[in-house]
C-alpha positions as CSV (number, residue, x, y, z in Angstrom):
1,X,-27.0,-8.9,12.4
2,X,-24.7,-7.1,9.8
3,X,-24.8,-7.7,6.2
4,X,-21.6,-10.0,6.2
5,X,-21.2,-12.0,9.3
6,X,-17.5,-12.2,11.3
7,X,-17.5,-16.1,10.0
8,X,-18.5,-15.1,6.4
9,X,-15.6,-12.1,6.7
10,X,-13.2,-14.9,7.7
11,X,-13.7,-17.2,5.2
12,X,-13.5,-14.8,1.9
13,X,-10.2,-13.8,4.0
14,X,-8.5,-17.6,4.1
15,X,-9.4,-17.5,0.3
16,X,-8.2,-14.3,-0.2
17,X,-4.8,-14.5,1.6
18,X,-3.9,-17.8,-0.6
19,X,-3.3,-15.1,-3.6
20,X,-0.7,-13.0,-1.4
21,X,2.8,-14.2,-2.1
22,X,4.9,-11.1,-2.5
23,X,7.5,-10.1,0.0
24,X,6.2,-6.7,0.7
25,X,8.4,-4.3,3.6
26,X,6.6,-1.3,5.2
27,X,8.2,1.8,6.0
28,X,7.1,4.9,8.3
29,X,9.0,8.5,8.4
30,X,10.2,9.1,12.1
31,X,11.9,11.5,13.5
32,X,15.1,10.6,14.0
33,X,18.1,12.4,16.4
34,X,21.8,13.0,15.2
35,X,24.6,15.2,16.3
36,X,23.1,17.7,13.9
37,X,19.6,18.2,15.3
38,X,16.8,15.8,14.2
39,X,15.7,14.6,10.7
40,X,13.3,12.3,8.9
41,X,14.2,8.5,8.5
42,X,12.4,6.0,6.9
43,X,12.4,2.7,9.8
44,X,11.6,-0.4,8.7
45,X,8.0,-1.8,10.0
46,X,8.1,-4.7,9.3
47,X,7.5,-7.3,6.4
48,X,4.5,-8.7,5.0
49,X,3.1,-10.5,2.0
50,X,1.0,-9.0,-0.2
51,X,-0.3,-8.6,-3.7
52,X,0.3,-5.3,-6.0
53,X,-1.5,-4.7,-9.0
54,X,-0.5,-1.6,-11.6
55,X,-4.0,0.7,-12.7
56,X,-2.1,2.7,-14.6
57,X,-3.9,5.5,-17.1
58,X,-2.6,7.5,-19.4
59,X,-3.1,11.2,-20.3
60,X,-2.3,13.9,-22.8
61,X,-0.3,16.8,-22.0
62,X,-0.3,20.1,-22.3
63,X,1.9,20.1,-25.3
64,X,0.6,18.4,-28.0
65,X,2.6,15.0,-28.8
66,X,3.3,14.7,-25.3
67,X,2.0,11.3,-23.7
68,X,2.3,10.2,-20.2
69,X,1.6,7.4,-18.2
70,X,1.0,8.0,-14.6
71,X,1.3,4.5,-12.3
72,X,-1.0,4.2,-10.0
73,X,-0.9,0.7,-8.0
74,X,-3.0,-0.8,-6.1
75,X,-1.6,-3.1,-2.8
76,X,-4.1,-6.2,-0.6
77,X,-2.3,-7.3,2.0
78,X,-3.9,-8.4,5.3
79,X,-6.6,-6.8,7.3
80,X,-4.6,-6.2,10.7
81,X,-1.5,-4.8,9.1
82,X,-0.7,-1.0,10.2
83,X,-0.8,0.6,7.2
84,X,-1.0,4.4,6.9
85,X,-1.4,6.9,4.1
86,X,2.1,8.5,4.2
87,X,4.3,5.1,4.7
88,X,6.1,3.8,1.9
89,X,6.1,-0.1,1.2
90,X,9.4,-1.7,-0.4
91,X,9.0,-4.1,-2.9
92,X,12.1,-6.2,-4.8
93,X,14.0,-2.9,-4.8
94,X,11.2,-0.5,-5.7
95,X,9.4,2.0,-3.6
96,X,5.7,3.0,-3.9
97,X,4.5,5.9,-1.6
98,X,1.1,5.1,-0.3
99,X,-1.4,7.9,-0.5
100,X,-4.7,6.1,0.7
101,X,-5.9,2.9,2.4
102,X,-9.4,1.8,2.8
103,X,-9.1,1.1,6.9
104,X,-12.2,2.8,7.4
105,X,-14.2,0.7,5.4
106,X,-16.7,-1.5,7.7
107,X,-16.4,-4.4,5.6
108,X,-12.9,-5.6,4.7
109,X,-11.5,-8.6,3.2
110,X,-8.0,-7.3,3.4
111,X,-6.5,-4.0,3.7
112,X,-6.2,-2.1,0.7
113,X,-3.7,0.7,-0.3
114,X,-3.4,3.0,-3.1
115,X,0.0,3.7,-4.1
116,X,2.5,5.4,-6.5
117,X,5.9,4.3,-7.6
118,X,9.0,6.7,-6.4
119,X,11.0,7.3,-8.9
């Protein structure tokens, strides 16, 4: 037996789930075909609810005075969405590039994806 049973897994997840309540819509880069030749699209994958939370740090730069804050979020959303590093989730009008997810951990409540805010 593993350290966290299937039944244990599913039970932190009904918890877990009750805290996801934001409208969240995925977005891939495909290929896409035009009169002109072919060129990247973003196409909607669907919608999902989730929860986002900023981690934000801030740093000094290289010319002194200069602060700035680089926003770096955090997005749960649940454990059998496809979710890729490279998609792009769409939240209330904003756009956050994801850049990592941890689907290759063994032991997940939900999925998890690192992000940054397009600006």
């Amino acid at each position: 037996m593993g350290l966290v049973s299937e039944s244990q897994l599913n039970a932190l997840r009904v918890v877990a789930y009750q805290g996801l309540e934001t409208e969240m819509t995925i977005l891939r880069a495909e290929q896409v075909e035009n009169d002109f030749g072919s060129q990247e699209a973003w196409v909607d994958m669907g919608s999902h609810l989730g929860w986002i939370r900023e981690m934000s740090t801030s740093k000094v730069g290289e010319i002194a005075g200069f602060l700035g804050t680089t926003g770096t979020f955090r997005v749960h959303m649940e454990v059998d969405v496809d979710l890729r590093p490279g998609d792009r989730i769409g939240i209330d009008g904003l756009l956050f590039d994801v850049s990592d997810t941890n689907s290759d951990n063994t032991i997940r409540v939900w999925i998890t994806a690192i992000c940054r805010r397009v600006e």
